[in-house]
PyMOL Python script that loads the backbone (N, CA, C, O; Angstrom):
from pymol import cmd

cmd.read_pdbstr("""\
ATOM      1  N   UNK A   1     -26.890 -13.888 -62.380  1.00  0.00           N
ATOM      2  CA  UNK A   1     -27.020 -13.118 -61.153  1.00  0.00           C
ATOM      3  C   UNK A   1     -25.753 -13.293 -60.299  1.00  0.00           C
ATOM      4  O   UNK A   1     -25.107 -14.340 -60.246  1.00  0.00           O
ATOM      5  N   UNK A   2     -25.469 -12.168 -59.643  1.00  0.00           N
ATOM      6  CA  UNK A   2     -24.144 -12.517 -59.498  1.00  0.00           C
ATOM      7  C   UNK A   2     -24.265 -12.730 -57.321  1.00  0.00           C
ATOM      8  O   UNK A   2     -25.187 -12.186 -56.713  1.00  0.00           O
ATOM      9  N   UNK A   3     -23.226 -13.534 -56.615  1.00  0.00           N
ATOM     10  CA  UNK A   3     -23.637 -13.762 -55.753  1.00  0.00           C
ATOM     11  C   UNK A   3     -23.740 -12.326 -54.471  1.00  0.00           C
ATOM     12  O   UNK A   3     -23.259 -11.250 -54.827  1.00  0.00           O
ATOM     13  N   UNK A   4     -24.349 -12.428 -53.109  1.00  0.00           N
ATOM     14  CA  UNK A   4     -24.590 -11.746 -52.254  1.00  0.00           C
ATOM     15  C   UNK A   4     -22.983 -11.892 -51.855  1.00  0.00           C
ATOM     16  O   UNK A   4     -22.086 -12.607 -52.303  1.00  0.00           O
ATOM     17  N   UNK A   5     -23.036 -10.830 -50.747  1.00  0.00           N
ATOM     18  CA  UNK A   5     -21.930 -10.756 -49.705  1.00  0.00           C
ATOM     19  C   UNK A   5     -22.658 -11.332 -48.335  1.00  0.00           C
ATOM     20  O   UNK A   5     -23.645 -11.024 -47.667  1.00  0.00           O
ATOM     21  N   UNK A   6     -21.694 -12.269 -48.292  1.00  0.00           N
ATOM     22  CA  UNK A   6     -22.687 -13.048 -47.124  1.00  0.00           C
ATOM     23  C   UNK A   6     -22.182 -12.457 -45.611  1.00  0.00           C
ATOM     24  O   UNK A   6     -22.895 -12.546 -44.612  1.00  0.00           O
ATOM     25  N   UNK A   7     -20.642 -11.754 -45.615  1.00  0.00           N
ATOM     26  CA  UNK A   7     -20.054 -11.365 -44.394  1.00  0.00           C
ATOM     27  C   UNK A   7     -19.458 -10.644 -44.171  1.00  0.00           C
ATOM     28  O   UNK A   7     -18.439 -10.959 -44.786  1.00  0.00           O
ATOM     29  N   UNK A   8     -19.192  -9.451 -43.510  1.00  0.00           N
ATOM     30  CA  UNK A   8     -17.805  -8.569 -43.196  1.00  0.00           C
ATOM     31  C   UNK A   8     -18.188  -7.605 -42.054  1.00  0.00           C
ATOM     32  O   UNK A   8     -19.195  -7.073 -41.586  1.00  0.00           O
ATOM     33  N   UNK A   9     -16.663  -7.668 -41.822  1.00  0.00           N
ATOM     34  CA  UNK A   9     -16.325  -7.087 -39.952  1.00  0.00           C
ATOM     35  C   UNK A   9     -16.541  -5.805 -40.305  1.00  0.00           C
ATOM     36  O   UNK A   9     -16.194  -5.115 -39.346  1.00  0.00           O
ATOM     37  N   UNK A  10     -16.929  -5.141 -41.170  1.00  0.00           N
ATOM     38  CA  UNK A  10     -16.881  -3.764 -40.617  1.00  0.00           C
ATOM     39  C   UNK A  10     -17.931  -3.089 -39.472  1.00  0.00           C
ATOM     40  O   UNK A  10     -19.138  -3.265 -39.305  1.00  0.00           O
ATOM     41  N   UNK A  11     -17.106  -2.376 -38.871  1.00  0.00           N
ATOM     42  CA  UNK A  11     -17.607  -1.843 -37.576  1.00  0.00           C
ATOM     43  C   UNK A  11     -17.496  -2.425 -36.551  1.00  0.00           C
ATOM     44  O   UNK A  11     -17.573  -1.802 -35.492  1.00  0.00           O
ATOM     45  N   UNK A  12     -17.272  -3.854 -36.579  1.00  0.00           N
ATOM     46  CA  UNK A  12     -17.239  -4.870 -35.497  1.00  0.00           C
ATOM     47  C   UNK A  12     -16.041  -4.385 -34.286  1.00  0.00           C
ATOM     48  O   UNK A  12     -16.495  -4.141 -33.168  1.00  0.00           O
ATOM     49  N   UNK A  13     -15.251  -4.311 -34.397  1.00  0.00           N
ATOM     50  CA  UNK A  13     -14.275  -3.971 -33.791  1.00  0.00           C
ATOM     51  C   UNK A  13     -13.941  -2.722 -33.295  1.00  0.00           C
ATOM     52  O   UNK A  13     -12.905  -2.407 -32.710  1.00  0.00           O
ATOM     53  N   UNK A  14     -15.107  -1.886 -33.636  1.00  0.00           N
ATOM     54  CA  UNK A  14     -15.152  -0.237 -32.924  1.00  0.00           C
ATOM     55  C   UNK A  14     -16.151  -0.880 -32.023  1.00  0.00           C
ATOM     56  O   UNK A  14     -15.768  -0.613 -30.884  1.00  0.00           O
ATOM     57  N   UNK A  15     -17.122  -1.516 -31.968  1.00  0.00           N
ATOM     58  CA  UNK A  15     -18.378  -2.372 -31.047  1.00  0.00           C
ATOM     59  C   UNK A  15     -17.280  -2.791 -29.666  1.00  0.00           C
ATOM     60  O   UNK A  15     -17.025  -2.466 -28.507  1.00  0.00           O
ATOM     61  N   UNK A  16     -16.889  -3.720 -30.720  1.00  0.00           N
ATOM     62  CA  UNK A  16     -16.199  -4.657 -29.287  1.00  0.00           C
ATOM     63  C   UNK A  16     -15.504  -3.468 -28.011  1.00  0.00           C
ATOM     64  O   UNK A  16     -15.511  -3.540 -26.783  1.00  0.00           O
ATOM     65  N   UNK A  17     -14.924  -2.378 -28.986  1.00  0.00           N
ATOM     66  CA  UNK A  17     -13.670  -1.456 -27.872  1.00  0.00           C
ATOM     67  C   UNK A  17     -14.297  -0.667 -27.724  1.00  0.00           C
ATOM     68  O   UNK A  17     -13.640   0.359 -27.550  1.00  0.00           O
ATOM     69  N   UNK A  18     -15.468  -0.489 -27.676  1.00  0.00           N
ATOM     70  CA  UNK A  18     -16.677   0.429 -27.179  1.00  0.00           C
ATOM     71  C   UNK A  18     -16.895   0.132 -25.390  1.00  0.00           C
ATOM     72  O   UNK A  18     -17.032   1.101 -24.643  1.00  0.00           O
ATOM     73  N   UNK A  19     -16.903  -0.857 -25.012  1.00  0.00           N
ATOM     74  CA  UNK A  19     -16.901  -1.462 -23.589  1.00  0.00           C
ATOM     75  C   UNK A  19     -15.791  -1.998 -23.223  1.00  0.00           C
ATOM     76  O   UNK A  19     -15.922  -2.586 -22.150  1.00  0.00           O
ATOM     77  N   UNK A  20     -14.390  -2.064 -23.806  1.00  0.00           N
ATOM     78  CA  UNK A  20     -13.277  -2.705 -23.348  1.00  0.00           C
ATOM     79  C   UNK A  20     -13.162  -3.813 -23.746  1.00  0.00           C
ATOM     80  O   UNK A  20     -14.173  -4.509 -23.654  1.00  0.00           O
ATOM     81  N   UNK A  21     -12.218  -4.288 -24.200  1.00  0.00           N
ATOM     82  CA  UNK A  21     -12.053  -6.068 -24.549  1.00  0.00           C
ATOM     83  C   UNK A  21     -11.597  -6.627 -22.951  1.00  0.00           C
ATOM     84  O   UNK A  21     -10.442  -6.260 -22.737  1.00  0.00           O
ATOM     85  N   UNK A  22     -11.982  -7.147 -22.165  1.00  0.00           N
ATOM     86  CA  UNK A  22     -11.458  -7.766 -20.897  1.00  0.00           C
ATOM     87  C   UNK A  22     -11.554  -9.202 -21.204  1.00  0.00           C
ATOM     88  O   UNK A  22     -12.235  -9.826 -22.017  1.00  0.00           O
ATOM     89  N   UNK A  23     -10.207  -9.742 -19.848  1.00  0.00           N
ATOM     90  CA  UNK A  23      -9.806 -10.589 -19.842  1.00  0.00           C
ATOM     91  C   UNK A  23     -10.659 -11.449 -19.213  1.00  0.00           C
ATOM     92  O   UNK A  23     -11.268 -10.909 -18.290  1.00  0.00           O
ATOM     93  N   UNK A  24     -11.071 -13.320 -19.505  1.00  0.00           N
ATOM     94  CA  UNK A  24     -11.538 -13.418 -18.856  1.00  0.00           C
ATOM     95  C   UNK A  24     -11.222 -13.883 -17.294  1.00  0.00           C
ATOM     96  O   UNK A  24     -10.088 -14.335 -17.134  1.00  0.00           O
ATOM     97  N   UNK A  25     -11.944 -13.839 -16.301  1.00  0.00           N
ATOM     98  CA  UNK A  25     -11.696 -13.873 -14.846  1.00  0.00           C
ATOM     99  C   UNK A  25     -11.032 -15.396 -14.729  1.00  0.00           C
ATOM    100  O   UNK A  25     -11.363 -16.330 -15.460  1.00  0.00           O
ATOM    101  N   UNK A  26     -10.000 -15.475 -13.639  1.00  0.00           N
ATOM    102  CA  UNK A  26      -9.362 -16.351 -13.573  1.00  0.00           C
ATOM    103  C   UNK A  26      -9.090 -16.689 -12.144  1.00  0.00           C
ATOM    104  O   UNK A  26      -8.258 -15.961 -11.604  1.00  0.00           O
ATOM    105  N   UNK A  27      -9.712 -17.820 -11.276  1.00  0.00           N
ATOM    106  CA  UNK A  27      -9.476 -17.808 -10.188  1.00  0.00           C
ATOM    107  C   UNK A  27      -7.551 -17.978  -9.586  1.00  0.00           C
ATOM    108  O   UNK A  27      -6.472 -18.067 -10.172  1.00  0.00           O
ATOM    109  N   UNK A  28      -7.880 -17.958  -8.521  1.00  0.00           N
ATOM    110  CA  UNK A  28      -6.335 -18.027  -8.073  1.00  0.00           C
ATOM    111  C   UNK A  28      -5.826 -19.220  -7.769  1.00  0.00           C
ATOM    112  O   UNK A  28      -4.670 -19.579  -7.997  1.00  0.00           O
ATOM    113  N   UNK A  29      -6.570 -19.769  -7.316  1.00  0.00           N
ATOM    114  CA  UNK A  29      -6.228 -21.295  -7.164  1.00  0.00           C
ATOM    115  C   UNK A  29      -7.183 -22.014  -7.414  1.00  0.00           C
ATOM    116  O   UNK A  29      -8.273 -21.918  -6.849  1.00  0.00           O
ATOM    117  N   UNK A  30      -6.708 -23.381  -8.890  1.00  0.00           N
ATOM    118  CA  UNK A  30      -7.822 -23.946  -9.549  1.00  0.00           C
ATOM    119  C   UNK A  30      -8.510 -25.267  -8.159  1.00  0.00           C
ATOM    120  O   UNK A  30      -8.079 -25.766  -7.120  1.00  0.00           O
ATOM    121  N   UNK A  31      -9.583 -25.328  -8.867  1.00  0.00           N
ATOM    122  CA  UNK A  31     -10.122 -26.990  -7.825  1.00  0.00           C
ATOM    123  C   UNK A  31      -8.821 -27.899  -8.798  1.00  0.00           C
ATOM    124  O   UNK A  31      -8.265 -27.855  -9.895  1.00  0.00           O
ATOM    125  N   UNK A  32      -8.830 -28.761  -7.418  1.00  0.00           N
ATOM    126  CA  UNK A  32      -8.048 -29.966  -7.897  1.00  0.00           C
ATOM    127  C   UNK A  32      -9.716 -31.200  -7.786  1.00  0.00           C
ATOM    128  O   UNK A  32      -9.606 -32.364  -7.402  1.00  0.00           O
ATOM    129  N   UNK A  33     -10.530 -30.828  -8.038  1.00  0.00           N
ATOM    130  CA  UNK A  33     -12.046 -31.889  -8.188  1.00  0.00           C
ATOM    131  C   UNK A  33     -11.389 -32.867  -9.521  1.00  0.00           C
ATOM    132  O   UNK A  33     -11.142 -32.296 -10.583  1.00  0.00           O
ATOM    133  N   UNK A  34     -11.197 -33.995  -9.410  1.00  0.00           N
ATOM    134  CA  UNK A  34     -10.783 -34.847 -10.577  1.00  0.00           C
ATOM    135  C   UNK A  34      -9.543 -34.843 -11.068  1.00  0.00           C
ATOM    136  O   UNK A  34      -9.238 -34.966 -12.255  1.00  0.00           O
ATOM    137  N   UNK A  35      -8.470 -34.632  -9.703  1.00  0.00           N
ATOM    138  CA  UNK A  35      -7.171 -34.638 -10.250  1.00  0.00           C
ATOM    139  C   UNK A  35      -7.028 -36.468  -9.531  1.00  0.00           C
ATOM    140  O   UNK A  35      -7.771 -37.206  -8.884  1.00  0.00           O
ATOM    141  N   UNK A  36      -5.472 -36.570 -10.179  1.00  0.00           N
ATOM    142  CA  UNK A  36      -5.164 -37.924  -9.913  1.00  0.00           C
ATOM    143  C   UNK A  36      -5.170 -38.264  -8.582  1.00  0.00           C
ATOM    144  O   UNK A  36      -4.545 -37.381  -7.995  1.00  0.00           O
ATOM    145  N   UNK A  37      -5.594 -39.171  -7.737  1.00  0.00           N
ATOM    146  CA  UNK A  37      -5.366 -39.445  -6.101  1.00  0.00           C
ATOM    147  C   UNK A  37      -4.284 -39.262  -5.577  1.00  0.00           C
ATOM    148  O   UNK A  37      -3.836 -38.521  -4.702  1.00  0.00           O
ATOM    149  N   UNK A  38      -3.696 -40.488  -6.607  1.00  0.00           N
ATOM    150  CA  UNK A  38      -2.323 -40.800  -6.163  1.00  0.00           C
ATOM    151  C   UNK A  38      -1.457 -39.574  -5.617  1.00  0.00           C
ATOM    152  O   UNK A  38      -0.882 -39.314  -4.560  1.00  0.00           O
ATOM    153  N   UNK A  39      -1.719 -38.691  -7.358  1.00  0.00           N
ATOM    154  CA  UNK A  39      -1.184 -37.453  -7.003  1.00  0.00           C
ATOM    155  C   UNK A  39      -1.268 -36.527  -5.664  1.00  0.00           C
ATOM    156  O   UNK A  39      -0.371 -36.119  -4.926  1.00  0.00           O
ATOM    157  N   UNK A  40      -2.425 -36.380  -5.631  1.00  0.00           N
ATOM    158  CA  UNK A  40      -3.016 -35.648  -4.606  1.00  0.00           C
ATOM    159  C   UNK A  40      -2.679 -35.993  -2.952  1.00  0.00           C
ATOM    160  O   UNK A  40      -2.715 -35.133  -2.072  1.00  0.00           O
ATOM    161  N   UNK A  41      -2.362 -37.364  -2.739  1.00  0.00           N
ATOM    162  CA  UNK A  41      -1.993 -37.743  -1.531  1.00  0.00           C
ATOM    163  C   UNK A  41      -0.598 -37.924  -1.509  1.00  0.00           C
ATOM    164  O   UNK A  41      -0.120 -38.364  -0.463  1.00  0.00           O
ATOM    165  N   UNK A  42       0.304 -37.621  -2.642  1.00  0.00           N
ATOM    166  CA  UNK A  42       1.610 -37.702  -2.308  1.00  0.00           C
ATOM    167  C   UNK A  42       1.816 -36.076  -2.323  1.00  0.00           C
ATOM    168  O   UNK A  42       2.757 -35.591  -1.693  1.00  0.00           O
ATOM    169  N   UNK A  43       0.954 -35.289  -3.023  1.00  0.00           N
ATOM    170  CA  UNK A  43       1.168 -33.276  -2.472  1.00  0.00           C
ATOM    171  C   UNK A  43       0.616 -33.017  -1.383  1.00  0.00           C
ATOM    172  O   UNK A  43       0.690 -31.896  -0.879  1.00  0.00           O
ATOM    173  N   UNK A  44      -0.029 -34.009  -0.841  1.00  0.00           N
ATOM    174  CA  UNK A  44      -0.383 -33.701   1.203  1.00  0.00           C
ATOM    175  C   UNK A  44       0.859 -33.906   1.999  1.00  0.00           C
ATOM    176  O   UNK A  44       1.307 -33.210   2.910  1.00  0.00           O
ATOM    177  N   UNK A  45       1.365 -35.097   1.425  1.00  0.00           N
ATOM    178  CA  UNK A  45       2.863 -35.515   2.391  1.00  0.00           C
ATOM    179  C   UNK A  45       3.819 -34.886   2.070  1.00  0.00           C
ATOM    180  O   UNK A  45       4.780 -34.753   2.828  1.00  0.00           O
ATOM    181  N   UNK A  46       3.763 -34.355   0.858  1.00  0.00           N
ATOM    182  CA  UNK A  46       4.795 -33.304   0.745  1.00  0.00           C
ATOM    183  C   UNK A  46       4.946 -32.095   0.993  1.00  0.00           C
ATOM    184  O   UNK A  46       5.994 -31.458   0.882  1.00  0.00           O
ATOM    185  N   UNK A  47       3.685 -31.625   1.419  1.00  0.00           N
ATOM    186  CA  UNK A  47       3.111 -29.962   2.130  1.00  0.00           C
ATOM    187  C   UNK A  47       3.691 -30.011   3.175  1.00  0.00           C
ATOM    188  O   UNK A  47       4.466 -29.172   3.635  1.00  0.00           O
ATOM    189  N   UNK A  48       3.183 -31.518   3.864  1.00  0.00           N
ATOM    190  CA  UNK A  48       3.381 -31.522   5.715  1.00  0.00           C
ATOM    191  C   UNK A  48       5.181 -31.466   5.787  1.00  0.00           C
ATOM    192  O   UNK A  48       5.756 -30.744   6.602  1.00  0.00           O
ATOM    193  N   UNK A  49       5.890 -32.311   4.840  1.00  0.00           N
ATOM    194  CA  UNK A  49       6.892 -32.865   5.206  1.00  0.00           C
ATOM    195  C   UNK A  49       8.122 -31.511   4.745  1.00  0.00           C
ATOM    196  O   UNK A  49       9.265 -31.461   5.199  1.00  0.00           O
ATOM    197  N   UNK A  50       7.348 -30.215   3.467  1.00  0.00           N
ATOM    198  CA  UNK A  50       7.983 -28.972   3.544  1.00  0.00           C
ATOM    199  C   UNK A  50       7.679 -28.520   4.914  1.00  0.00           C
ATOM    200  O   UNK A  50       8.593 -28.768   5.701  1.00  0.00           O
ATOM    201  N   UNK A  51       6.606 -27.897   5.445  1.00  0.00           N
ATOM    202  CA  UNK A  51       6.972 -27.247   6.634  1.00  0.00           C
ATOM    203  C   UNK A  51       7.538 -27.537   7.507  1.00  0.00           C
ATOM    204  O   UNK A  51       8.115 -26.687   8.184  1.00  0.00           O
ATOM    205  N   UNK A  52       7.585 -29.240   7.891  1.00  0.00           N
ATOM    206  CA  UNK A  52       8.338 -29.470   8.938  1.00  0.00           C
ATOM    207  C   UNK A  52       9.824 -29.041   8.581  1.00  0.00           C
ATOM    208  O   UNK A  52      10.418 -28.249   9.312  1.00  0.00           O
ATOM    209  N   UNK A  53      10.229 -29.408   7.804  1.00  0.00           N
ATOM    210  CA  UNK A  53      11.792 -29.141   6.933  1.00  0.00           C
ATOM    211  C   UNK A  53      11.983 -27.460   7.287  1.00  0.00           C
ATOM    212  O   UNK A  53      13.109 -27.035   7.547  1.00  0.00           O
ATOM    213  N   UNK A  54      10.999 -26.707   7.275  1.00  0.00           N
ATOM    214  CA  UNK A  54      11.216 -25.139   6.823  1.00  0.00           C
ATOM    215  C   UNK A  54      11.147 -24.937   8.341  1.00  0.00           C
ATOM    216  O   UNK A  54      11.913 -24.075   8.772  1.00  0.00           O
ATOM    217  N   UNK A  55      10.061 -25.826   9.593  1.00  0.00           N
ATOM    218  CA  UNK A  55      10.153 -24.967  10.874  1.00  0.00           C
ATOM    219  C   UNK A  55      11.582 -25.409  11.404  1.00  0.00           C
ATOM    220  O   UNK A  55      12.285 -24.625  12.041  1.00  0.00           O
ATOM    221  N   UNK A  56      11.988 -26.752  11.097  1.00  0.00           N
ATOM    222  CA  UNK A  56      13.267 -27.259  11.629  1.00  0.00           C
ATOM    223  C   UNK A  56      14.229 -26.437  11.313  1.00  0.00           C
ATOM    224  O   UNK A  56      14.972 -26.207  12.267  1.00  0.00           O
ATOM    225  N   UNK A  57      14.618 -25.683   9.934  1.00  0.00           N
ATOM    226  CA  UNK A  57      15.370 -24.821   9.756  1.00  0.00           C
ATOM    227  C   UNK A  57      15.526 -23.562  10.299  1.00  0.00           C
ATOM    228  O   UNK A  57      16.553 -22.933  10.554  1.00  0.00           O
ATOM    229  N   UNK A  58      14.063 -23.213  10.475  1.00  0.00           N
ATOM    230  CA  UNK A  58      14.118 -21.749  11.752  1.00  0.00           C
ATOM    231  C   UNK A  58      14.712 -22.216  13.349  1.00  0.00           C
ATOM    232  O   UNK A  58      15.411 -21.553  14.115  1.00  0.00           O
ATOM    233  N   UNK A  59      14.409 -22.970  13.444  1.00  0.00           N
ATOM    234  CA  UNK A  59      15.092 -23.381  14.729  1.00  0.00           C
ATOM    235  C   UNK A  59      16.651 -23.671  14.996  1.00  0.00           C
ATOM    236  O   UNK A  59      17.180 -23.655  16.107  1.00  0.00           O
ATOM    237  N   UNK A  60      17.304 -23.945  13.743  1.00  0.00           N
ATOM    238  CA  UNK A  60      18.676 -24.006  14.250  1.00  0.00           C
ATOM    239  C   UNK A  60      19.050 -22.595  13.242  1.00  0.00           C
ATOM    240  O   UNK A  60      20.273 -22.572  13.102  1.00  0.00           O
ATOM    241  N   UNK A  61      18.589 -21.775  12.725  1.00  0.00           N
ATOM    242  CA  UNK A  61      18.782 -20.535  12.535  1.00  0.00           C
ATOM    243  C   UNK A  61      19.143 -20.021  14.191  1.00  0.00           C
ATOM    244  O   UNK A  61      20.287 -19.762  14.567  1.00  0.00           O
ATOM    245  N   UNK A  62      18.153 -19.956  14.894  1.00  0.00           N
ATOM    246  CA  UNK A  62      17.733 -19.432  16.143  1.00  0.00           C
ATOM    247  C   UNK A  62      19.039 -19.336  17.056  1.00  0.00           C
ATOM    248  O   UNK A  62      19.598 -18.529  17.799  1.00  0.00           O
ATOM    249  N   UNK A  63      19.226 -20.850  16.481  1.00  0.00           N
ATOM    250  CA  UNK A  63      20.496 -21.519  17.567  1.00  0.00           C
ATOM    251  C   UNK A  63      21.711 -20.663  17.109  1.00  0.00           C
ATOM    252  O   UNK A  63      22.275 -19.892  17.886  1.00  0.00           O
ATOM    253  N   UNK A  64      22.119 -20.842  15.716  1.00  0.00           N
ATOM    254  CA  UNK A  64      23.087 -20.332  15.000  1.00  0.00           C
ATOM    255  C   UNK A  64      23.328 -18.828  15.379  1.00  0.00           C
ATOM    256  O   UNK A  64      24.355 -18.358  15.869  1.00  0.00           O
ATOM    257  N   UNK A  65      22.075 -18.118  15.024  1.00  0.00           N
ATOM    258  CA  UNK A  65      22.268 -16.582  15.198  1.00  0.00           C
ATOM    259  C   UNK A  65      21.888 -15.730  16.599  1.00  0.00           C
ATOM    260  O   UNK A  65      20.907 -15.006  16.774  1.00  0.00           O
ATOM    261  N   UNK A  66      22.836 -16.005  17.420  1.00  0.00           N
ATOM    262  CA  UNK A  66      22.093 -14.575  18.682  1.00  0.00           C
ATOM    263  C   UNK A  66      22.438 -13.690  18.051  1.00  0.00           C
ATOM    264  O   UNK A  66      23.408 -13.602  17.298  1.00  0.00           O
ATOM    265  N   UNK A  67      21.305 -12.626  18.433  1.00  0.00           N
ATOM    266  CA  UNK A  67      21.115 -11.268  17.745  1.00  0.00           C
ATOM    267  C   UNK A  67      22.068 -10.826  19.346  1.00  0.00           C
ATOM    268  O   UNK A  67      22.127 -11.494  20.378  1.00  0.00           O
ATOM    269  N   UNK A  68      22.730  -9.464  19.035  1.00  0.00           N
ATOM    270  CA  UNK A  68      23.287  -8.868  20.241  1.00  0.00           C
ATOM    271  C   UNK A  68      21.899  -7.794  21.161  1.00  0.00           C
ATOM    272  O   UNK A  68      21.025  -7.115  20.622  1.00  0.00           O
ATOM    273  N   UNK A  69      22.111  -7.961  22.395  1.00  0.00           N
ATOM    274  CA  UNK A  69      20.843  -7.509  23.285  1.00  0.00           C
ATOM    275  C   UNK A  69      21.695  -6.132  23.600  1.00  0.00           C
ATOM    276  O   UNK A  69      22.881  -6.195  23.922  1.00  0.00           O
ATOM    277  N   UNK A  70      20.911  -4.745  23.465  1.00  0.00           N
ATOM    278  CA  UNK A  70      21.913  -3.918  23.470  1.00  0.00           C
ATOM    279  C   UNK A  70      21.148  -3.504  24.659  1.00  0.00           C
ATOM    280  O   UNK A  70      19.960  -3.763  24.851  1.00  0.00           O
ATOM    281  N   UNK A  71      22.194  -2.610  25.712  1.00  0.00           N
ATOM    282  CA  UNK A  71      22.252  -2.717  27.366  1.00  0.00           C
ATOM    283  C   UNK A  71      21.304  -0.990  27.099  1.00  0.00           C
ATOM    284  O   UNK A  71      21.589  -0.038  26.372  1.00  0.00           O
ATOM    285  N   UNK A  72      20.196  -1.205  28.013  1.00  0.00           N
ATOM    286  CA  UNK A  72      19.431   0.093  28.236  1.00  0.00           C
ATOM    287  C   UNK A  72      19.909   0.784  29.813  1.00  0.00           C
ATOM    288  O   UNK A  72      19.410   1.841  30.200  1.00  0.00           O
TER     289      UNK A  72
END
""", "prot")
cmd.dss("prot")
cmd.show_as("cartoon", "prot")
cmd.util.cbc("prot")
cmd.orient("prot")
């Protein structure tokens, strides 16, 4: 006796693209739930310690550049 066919894709793949193959959903920003501490409290001091760096730089922009005030 000779054996069965135990498997084959046919049709499978007209099924699947019958409703779209989509991607699955991917948030935008992952949880950090169970990341390293350490880590995590040296990317707080480094958040705070970019903006201060980035507002300090707008400020001597400020200084650097007068815009000209044109006379009405």
């Amino acid at each position: 006796m000779t054996k069965s066919k135990n498997h084959t894709p046919h049709n499978q793949s007209h099924k699947w693209h019958r409703n779209g193959i989509k991607k699955p959903w991917s948030q935008k920003y992952e949880s950090l739930k169970g990341v390293d501490p350490k880590f995590l409290r040296n990317m707080c001091f480094a958040k705070t310690n970019n903006k201060k760096v980035f507002l300090g730089r707008l400020g001597r922009l400020e200084l650097v550049y007068d815009p000209p005030v044109s006379p009405l």
